[in-house]
KOLDRENLUM-868858 format. One record per residue (C-alpha): residue number from 1; residue in one letter; x, y negated, z. Coordinates in nm, 3 decimals, always signed. Layout:
<pt seq="NUM" type="a" px="X" py="Y" pz="Z"/>
...
//
This chain:
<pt seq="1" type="x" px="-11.770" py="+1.579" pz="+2.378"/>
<pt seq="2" type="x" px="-11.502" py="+1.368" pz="+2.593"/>
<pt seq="3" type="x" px="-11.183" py="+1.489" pz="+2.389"/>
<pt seq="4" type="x" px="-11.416" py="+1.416" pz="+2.099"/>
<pt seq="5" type="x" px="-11.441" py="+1.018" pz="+2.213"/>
<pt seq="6" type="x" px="-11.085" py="+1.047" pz="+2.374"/>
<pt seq="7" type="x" px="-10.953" py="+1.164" pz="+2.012"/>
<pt seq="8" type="x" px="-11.190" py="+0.882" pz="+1.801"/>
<pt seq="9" type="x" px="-11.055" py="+0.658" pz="+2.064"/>
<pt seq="10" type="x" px="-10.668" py="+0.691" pz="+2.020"/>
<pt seq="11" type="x" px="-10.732" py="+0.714" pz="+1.624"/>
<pt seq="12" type="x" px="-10.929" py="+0.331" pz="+1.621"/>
<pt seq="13" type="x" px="-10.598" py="+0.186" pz="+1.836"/>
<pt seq="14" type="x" px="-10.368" py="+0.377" pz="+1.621"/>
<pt seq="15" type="x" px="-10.508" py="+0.251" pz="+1.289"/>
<pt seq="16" type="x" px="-10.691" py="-0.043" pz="+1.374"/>
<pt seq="17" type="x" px="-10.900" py="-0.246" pz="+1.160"/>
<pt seq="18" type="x" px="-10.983" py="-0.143" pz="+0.811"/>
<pt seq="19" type="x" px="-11.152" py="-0.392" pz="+0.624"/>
<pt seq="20" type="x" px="-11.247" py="-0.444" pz="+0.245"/>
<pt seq="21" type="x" px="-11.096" py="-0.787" pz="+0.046"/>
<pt seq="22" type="x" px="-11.418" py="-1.007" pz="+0.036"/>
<pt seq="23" type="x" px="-11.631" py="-1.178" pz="-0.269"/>
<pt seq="24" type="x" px="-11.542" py="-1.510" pz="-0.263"/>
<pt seq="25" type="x" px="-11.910" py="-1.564" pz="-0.161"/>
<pt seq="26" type="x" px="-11.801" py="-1.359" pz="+0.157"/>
<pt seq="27" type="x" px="-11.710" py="-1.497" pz="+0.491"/>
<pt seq="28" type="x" px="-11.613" py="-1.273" pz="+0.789"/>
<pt seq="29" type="x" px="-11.800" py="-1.360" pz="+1.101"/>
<pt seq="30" type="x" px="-11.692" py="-1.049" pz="+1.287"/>
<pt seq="31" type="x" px="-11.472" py="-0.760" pz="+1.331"/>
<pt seq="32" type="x" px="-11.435" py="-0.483" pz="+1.559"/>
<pt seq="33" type="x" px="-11.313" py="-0.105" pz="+1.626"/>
<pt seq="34" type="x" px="-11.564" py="-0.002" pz="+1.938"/>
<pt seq="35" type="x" px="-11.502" py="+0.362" pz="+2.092"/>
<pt seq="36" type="x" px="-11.742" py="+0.485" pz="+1.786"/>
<pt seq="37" type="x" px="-11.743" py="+0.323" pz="+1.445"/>
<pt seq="38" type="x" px="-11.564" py="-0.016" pz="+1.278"/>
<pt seq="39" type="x" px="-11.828" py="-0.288" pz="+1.303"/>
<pt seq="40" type="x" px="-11.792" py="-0.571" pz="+1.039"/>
<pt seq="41" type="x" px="-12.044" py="-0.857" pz="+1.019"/>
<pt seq="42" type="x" px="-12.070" py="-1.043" pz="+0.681"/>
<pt seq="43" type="x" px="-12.223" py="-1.328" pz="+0.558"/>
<pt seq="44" type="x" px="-12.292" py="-1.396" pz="+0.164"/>
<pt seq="45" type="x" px="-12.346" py="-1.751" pz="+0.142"/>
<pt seq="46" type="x" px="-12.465" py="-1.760" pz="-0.210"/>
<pt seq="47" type="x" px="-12.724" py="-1.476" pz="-0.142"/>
<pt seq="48" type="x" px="-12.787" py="-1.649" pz="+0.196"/>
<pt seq="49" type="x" px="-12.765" py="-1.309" pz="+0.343"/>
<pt seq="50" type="x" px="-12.592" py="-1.162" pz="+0.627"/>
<pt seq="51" type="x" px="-12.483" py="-0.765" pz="+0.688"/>
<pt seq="52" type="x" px="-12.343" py="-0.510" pz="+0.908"/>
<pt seq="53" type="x" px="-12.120" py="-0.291" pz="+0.701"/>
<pt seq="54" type="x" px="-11.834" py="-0.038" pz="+0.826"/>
<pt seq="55" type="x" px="-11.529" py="-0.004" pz="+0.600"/>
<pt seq="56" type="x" px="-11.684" py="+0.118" pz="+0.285"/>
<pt seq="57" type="x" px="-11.813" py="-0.197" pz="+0.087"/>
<pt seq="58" type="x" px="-12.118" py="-0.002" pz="-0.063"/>
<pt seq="59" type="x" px="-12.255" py="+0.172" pz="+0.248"/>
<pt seq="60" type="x" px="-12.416" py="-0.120" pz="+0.463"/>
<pt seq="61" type="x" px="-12.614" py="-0.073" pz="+0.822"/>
<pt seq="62" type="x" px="-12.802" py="-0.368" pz="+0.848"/>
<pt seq="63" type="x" px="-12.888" py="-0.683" pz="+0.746"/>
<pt seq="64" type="x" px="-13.118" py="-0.981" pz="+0.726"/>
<pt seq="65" type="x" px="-13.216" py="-1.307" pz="+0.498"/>
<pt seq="66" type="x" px="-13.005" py="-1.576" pz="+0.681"/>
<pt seq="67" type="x" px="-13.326" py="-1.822" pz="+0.612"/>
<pt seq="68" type="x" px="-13.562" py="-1.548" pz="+0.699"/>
<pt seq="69" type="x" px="-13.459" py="-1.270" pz="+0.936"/>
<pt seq="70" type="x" px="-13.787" py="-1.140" pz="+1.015"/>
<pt seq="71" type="x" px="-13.820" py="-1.048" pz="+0.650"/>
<pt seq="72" type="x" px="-13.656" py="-0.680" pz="+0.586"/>
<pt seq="73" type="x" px="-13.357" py="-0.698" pz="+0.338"/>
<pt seq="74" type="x" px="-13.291" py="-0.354" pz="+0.300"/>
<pt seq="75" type="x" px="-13.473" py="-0.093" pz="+0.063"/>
<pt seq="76" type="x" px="-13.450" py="+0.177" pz="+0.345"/>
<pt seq="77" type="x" px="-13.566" py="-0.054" pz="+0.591"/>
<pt seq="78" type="x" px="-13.863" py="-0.165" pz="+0.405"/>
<pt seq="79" type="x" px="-13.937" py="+0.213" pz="+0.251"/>
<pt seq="80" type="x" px="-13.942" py="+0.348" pz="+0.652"/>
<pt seq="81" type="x" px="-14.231" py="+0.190" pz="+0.709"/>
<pt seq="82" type="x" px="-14.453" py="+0.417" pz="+0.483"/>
<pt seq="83" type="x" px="-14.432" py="+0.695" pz="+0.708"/>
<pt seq="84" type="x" px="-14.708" py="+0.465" pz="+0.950"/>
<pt seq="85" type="x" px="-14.972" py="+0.575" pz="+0.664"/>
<pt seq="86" type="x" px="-14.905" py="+0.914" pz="+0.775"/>
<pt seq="87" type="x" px="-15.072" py="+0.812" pz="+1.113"/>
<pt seq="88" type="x" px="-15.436" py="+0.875" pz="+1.158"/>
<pt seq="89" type="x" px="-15.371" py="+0.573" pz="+1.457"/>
<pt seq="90" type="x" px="-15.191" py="+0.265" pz="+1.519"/>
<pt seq="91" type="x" px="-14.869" py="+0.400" pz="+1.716"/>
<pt seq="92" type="x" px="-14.880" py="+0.289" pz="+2.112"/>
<pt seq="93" type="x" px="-14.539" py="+0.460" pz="+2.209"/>
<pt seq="94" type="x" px="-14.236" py="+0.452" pz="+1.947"/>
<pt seq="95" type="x" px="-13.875" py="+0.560" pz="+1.940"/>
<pt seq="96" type="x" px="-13.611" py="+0.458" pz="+1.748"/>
<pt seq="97" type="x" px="-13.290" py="+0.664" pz="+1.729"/>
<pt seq="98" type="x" px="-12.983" py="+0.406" pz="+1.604"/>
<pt seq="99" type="x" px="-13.031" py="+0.035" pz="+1.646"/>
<pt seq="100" type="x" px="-12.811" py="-0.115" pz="+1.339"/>
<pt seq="101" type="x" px="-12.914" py="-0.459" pz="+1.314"/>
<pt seq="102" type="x" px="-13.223" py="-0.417" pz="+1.473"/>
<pt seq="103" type="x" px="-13.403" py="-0.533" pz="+1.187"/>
<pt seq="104" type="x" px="-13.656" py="-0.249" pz="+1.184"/>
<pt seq="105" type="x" px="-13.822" py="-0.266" pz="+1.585"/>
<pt seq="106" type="x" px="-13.815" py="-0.603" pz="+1.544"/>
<pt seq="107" type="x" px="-14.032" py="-0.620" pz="+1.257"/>
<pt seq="108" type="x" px="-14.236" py="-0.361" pz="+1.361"/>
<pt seq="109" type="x" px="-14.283" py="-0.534" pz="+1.723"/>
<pt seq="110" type="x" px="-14.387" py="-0.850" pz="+1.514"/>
<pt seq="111" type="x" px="-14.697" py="-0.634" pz="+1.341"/>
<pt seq="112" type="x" px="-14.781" py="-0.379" pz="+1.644"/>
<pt seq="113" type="x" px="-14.702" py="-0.621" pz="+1.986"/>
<pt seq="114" type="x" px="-14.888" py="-0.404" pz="+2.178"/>
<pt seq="115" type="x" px="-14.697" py="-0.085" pz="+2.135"/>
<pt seq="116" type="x" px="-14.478" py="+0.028" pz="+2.356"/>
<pt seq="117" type="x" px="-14.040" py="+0.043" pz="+2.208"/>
<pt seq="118" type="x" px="-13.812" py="+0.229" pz="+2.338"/>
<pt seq="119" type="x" px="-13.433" py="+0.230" pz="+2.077"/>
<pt seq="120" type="x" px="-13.161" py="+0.466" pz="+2.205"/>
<pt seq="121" type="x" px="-12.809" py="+0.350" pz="+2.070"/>
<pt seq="122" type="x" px="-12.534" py="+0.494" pz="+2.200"/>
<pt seq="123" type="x" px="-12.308" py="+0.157" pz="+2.117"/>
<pt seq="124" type="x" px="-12.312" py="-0.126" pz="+2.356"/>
<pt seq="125" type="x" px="-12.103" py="-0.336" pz="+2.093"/>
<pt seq="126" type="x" px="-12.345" py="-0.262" pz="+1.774"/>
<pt seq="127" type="x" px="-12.668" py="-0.392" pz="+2.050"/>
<pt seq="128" type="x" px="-12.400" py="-0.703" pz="+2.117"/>
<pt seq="129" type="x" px="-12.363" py="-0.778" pz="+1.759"/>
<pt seq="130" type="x" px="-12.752" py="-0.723" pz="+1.694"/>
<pt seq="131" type="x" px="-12.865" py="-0.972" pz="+1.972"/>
<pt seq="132" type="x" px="-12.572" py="-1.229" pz="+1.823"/>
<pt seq="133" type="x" px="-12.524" py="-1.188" pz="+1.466"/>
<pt seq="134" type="x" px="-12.934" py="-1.085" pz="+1.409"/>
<pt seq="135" type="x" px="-13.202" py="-1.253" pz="+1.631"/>
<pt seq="136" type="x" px="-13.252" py="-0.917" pz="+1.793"/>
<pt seq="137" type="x" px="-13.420" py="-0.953" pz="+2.141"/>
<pt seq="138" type="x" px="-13.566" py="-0.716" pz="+2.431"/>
<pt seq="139" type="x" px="-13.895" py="-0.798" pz="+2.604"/>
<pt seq="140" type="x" px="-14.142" py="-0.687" pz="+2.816"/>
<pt seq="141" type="x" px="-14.207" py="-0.406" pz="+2.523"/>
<pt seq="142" type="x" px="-13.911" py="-0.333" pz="+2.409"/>
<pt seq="143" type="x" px="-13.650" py="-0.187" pz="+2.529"/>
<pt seq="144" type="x" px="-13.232" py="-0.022" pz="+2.449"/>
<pt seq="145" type="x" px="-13.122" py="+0.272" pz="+2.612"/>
<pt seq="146" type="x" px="-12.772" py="+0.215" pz="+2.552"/>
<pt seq="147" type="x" px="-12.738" py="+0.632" pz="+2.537"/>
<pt seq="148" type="x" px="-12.688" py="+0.889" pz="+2.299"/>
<pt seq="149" type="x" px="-12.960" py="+0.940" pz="+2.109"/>
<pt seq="150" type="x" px="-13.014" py="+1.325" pz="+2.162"/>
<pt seq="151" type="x" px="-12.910" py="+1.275" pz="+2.483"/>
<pt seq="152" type="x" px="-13.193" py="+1.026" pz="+2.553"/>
<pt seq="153" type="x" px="-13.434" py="+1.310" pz="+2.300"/>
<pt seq="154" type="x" px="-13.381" py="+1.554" pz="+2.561"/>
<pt seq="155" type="x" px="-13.396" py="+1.398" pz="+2.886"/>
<pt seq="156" type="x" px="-13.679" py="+1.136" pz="+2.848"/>
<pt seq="157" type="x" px="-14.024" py="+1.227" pz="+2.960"/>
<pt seq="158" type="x" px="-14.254" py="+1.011" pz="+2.738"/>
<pt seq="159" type="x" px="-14.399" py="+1.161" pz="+2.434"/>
<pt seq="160" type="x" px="-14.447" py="+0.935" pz="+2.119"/>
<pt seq="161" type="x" px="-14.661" py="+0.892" pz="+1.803"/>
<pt seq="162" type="x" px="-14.382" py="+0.784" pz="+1.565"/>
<pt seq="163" type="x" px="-13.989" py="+0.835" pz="+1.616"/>
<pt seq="164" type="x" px="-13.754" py="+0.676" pz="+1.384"/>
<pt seq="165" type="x" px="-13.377" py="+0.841" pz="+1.309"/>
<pt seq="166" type="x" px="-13.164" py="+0.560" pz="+1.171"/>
<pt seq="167" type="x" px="-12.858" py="+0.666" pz="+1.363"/>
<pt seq="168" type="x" px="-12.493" py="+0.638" pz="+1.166"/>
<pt seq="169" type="x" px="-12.167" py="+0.603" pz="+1.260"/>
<pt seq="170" type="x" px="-12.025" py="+0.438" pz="+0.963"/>
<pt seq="171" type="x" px="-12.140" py="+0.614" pz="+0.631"/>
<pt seq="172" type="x" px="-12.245" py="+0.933" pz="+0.788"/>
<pt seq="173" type="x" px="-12.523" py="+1.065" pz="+1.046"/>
<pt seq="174" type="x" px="-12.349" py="+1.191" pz="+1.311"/>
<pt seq="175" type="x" px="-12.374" py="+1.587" pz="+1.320"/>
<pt seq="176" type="x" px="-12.552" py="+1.678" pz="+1.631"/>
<pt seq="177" type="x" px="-12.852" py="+1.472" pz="+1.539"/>
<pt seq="178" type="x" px="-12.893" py="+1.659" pz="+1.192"/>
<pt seq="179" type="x" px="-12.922" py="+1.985" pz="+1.366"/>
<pt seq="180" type="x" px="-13.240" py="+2.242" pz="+1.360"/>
<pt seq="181" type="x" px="-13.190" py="+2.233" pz="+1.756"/>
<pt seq="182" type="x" px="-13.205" py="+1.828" pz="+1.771"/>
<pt seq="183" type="x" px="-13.541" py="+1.811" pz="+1.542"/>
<pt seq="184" type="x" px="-13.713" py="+2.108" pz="+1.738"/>
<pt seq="185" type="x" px="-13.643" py="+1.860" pz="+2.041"/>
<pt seq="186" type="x" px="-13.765" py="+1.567" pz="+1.870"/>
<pt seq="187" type="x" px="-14.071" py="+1.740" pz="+1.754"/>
<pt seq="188" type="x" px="-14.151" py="+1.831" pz="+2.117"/>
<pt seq="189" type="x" px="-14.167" py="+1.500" pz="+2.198"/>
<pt seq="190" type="x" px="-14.437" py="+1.383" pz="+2.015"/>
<pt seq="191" type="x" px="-14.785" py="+1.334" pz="+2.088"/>
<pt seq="192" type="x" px="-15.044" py="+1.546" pz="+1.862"/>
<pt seq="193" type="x" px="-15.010" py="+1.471" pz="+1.491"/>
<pt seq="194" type="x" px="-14.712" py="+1.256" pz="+1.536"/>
<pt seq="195" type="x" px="-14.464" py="+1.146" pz="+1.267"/>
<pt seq="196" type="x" px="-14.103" py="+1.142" pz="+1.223"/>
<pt seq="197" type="x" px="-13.921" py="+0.960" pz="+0.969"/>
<pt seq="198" type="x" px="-13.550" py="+0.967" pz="+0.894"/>
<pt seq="199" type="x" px="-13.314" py="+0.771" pz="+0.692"/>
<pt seq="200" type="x" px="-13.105" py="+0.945" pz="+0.439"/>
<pt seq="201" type="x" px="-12.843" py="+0.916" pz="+0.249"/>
<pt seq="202" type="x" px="-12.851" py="+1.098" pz="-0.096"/>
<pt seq="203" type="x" px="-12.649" py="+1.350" pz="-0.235"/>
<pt seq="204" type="x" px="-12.434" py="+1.157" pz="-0.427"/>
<pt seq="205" type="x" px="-12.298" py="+1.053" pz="-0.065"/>
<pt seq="206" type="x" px="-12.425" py="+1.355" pz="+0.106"/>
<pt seq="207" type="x" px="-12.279" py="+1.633" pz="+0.037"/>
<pt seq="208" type="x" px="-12.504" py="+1.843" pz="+0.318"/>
<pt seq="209" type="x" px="-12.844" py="+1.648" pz="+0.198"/>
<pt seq="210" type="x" px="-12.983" py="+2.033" pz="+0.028"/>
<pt seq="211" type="x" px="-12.892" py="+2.180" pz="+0.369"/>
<pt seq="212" type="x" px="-13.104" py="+1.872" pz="+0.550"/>
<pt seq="213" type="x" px="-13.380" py="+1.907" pz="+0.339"/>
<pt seq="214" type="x" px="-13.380" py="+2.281" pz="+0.466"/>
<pt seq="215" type="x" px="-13.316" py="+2.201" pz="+0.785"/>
<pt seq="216" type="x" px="-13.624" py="+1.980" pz="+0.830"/>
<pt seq="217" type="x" px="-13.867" py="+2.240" pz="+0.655"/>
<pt seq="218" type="x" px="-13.785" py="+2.463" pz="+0.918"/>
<pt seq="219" type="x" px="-13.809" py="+2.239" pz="+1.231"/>
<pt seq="220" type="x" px="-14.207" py="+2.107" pz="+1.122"/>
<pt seq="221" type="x" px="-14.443" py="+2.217" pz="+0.913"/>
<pt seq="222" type="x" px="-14.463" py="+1.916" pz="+0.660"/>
<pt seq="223" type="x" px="-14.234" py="+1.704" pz="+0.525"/>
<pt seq="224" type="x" px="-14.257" py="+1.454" pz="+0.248"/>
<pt seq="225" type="x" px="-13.997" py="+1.277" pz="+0.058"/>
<pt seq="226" type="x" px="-13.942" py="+0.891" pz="-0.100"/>
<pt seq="227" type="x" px="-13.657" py="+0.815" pz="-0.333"/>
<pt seq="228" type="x" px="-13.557" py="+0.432" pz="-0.316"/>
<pt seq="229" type="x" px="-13.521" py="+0.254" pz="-0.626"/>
<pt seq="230" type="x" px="-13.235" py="+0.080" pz="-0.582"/>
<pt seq="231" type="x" px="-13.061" py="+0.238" pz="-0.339"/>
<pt seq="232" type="x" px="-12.905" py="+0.580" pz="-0.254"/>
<pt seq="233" type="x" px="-13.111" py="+0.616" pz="+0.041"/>
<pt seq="234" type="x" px="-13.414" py="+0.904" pz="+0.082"/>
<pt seq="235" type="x" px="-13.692" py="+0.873" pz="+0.273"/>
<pt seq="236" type="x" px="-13.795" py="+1.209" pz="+0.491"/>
<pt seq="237" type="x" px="-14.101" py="+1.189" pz="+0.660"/>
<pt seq="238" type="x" px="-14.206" py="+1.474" pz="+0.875"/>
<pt seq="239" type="x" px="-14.559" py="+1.558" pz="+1.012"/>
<pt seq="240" type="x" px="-14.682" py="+1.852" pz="+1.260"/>
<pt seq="241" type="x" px="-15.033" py="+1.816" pz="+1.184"/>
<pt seq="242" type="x" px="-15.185" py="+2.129" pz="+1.037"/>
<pt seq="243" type="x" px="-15.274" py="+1.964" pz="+0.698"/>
<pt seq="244" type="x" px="-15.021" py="+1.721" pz="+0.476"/>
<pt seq="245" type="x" px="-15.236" py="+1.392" pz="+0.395"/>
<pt seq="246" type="x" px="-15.215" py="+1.457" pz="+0.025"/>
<pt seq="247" type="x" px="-15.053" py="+1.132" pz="-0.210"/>
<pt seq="248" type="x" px="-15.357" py="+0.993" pz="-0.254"/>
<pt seq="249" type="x" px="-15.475" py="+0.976" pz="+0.085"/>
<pt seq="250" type="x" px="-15.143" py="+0.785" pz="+0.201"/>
<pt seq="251" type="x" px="-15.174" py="+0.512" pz="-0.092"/>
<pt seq="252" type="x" px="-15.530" py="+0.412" pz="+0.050"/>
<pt seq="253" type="x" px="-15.394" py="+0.399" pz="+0.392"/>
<pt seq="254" type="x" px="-15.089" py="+0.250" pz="+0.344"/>
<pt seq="255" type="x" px="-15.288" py="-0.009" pz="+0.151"/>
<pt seq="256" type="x" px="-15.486" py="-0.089" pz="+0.474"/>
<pt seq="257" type="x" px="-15.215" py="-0.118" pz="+0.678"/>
<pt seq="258" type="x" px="-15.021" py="-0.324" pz="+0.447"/>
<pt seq="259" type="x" px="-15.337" py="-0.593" pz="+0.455"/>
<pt seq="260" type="x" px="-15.493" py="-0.525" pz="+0.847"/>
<pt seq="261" type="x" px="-15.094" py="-0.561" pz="+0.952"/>
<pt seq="262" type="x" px="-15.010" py="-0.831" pz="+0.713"/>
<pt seq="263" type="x" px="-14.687" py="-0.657" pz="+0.588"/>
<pt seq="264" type="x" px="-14.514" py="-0.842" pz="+0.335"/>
<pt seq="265" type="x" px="-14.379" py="-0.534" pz="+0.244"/>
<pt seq="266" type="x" px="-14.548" py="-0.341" pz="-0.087"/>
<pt seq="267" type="x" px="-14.656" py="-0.021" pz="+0.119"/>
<pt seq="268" type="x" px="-14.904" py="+0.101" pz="-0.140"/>
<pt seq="269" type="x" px="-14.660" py="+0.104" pz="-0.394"/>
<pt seq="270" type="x" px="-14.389" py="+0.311" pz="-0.190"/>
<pt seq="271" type="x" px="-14.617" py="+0.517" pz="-0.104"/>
<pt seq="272" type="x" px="-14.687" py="+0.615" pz="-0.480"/>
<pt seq="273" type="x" px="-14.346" py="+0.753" pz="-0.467"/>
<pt seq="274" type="x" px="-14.479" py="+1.056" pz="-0.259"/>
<pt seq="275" type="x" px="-14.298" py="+1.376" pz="-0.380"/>
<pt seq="276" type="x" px="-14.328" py="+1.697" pz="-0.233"/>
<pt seq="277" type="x" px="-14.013" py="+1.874" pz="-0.052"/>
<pt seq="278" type="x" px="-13.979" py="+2.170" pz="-0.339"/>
<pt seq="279" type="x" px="-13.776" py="+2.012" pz="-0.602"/>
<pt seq="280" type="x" px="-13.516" py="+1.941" pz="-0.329"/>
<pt seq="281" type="x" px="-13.558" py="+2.285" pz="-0.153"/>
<pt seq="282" type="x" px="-13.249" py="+2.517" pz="-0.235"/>
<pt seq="283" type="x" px="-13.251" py="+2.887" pz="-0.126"/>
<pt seq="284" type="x" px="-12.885" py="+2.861" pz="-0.092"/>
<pt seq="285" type="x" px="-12.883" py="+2.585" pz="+0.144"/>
<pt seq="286" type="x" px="-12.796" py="+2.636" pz="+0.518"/>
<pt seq="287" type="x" px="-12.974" py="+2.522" pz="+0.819"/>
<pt seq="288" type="x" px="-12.799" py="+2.311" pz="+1.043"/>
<pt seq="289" type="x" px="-12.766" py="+2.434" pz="+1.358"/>
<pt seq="290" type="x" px="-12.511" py="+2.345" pz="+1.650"/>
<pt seq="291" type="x" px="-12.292" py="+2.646" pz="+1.589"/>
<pt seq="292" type="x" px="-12.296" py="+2.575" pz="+1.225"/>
<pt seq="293" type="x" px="-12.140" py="+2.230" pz="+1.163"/>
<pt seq="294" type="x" px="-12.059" py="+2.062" pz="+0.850"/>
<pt seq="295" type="x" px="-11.752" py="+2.198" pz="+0.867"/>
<pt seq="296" type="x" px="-11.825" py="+2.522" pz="+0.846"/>
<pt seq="297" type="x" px="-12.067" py="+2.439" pz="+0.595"/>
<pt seq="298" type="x" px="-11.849" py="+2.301" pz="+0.335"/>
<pt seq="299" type="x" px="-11.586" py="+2.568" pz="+0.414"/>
<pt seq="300" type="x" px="-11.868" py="+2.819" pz="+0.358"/>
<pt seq="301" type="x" px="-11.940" py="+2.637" pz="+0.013"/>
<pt seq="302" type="x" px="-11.598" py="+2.641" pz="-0.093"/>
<pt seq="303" type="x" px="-11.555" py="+2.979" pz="-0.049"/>
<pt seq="304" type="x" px="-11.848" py="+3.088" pz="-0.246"/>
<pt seq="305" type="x" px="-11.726" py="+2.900" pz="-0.524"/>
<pt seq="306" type="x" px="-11.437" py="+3.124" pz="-0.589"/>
//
């Protein structure tokens, strides 16, 4: 893992900053290579809106209404929130896994203040940019483990009724958090009938979204997936209850939350986008595990296309 950041390290000061020519809306209000991903903070000042993006224009990791930041800009952001109807309680302890902005805890500590927060992001300069760039703030409820997120997984001892995996290092989740042996850990730290719910890009970027899909069938026993509408971003939310709340069981309670919670998000109507796994599920797909990576995956793919 060292050589891994030693080699990511050299690369970022031998090619350094790799930006995209702005709109002429655009203005840059920051730039960086940190040890793990380019971080670019942009503001659109026709839009009045303001993003973290890495070098690809199109693929961006947070952002916020520059005359309303606790309002959720981002389809993803807003469609994560659906996976609380899954809950048969208001969640007390909650993890998120990758801070982006931190759009998502913060609106979510606006709604529940009396659950507890814990966010594991491994970069100290993303959390910088988040507390500058976005309003984000700790408190007495809330707080970053500036750690890697499976290495936080597998060494905390709290157990949680909702975990959130929104980690990316520019366009891509990083591969030892996709693994069957990284959700098995997750899912042991949850309380009974917790929920998981994980941010993912589709195959159109993805090329190892099939093998996902797998991989989280195997790790619990339910999953359900949301499509966004405008976006390329899925919506995986994972359950270890022993029965699936069926579609129309998560409209009603999404409905009540949406109202009790007073979520200016439409919950109900994301969560009438409730598909089942199957149509994704691929008997050719492979699980993700940590002596499988990727790599091996797409060399594997190759070859059987010969």
């Amino acid at each position: 893992m060292l050589r891994i950041f030693s080699l990511l390290s050299l690369w970022l000061l031998l090619f350094p900053l790799q930006g995209f020519a702005l709109e002429p809306s655009e203005k840059l209000l920051f730039e960086k290579n940190s040890l793990y991903q380019y971080i670019q903070v942009i503001e659109d000042t026709a839009k009045k809106e303001r993003y973290v993006r890495n070098q690809k224009r199109e693929f961006t990791q947070g952002g916020i209404y520059v005359n309303a930041p606790d309002k959720l800009l981002l389809e993803f952001t807003q469609m994560s929130f659906v996976s609380l109807a899954f809950l048969d309680r208001d969640p007390k302890a909650v993890l998120f896994v990758g801070l982006g902005a931190g759009a998502m805890p913060k609106y979510f500590a606006r709604r529940y203040p009396d659950a507890n927060i814990d966010i594991a992001e491994i970069d100290p300069d993303m959390l910088a940019v988040a507390q500058k760039y976005f309003y984000f703030k700790e408190n007495e409820g809330m707080k970053v483990h500036v750690d890697d997120g499976r290495l936080f997984v597998k060494r905390t001892k709290k157990k949680y009724d909702w975990i959130i995996l929104d980690a990316y290092q520019n366009d891509y989740i990083p591969f030892h958090l996709t693994t069957l042996e990284f959700l098995e850990e997750v899912r042991s730290k949850l309380k009974e009938n917790g929920v998981v719910v994980a941010n993912i890009t589709s195959s159109f970027r993805n090329k190892f979204f099939d093998s996902m899909v797998m991989t989280y069938k195997k790790a619990f026993p339910h999953l359900a997936i949301f499509r966004g509408k405008t976006s390329g971003n899925f919506i995986f939310v994972a359950t270890t209850g022993s029965i699936m709340k069926d579609k129309e069981n998560v409209v009603v309670r999404a409905r009540k939350i949406q109202s009790d919670r007073k979520f200016d998000v439409d919950l109900a109507e994301i969560a009438s986008r409730h598909e089942d796994s199957l149509p994704y599920e691929w008997e050719g797909a492979k699980i993700l595990t940590d002596d499988f990576a990727p790599v091996n995956l797409y060399q594997h793919q190759k070859s059987d296309a010969r």
